[in-house]
C-alpha positions as CSV (number, residue, x, y, z in Angstrom):
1,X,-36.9,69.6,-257.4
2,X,-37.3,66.1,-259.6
3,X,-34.9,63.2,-259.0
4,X,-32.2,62.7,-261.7
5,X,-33.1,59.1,-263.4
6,X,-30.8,57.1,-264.8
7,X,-31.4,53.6,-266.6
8,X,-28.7,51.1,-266.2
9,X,-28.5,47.8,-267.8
10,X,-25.8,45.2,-266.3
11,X,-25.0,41.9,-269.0
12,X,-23.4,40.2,-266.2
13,X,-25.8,38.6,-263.6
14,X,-23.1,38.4,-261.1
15,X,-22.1,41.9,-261.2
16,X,-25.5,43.5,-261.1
17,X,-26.1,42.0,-257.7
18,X,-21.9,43.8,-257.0
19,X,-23.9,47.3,-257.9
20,X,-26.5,47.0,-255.8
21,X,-24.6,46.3,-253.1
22,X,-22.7,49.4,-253.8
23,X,-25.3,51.4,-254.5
24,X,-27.2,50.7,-251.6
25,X,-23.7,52.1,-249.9
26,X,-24.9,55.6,-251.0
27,X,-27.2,57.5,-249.0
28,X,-28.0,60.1,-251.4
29,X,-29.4,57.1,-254.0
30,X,-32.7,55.4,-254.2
31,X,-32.8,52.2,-255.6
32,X,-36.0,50.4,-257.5
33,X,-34.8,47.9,-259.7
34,X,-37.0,45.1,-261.5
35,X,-35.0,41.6,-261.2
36,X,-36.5,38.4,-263.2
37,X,-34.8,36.1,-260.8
38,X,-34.8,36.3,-256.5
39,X,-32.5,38.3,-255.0
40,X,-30.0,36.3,-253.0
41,X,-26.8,37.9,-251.5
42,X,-24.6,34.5,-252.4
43,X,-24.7,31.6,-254.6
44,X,-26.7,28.9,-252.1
45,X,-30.3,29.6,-250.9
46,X,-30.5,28.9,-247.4
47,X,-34.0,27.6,-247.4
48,X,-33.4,24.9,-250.4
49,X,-31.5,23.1,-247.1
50,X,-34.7,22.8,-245.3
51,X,-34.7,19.0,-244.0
52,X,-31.1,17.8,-244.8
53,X,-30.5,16.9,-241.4
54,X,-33.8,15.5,-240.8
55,X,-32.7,11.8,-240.9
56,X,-29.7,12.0,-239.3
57,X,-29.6,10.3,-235.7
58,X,-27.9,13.1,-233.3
59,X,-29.2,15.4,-230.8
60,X,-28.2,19.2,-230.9
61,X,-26.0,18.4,-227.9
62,X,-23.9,16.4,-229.3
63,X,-23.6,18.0,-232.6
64,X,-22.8,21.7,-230.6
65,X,-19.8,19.4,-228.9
66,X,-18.6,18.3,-232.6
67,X,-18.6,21.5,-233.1
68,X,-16.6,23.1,-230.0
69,X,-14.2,19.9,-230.3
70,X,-13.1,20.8,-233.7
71,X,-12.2,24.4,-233.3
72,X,-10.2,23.9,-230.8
């Protein structure tokens, strides 16, 4: 038996990465899609923040007890 194919084309940028998502969901779907730009799951790439701390003059110690301090 062949796979049914069907061809989808999404205007909105922010919706196709919605339908993926929800495809994915579906265990009876295989997805291959071709995207022009990376895929990220939200709007910030994590690894653009490499080295924004790197000047700043605290220790992981007392940045975890910033931390615990303020959610409490």
């Amino acid at each position: 038996m062949t796979p049914d194919t069907i061809i989808l084309k999404v205007r909105d940028k922010n919706k196709f990465y919605f339908l993926i998502q929800l495809l994915e969901q579906l265990g009876f779907v295989d997805i291959d899609f071709n995207d022009s730009e990376k895929r990220t799951k939200g709007k910030h790439d994590f690894f653009k923040s490499a080295g924004l701390l790197k000047n700043w003059k605290i220790t992981a110690g007392e940045l975890r007890e910033k931390a615990w301090k303020r959610n409490q």
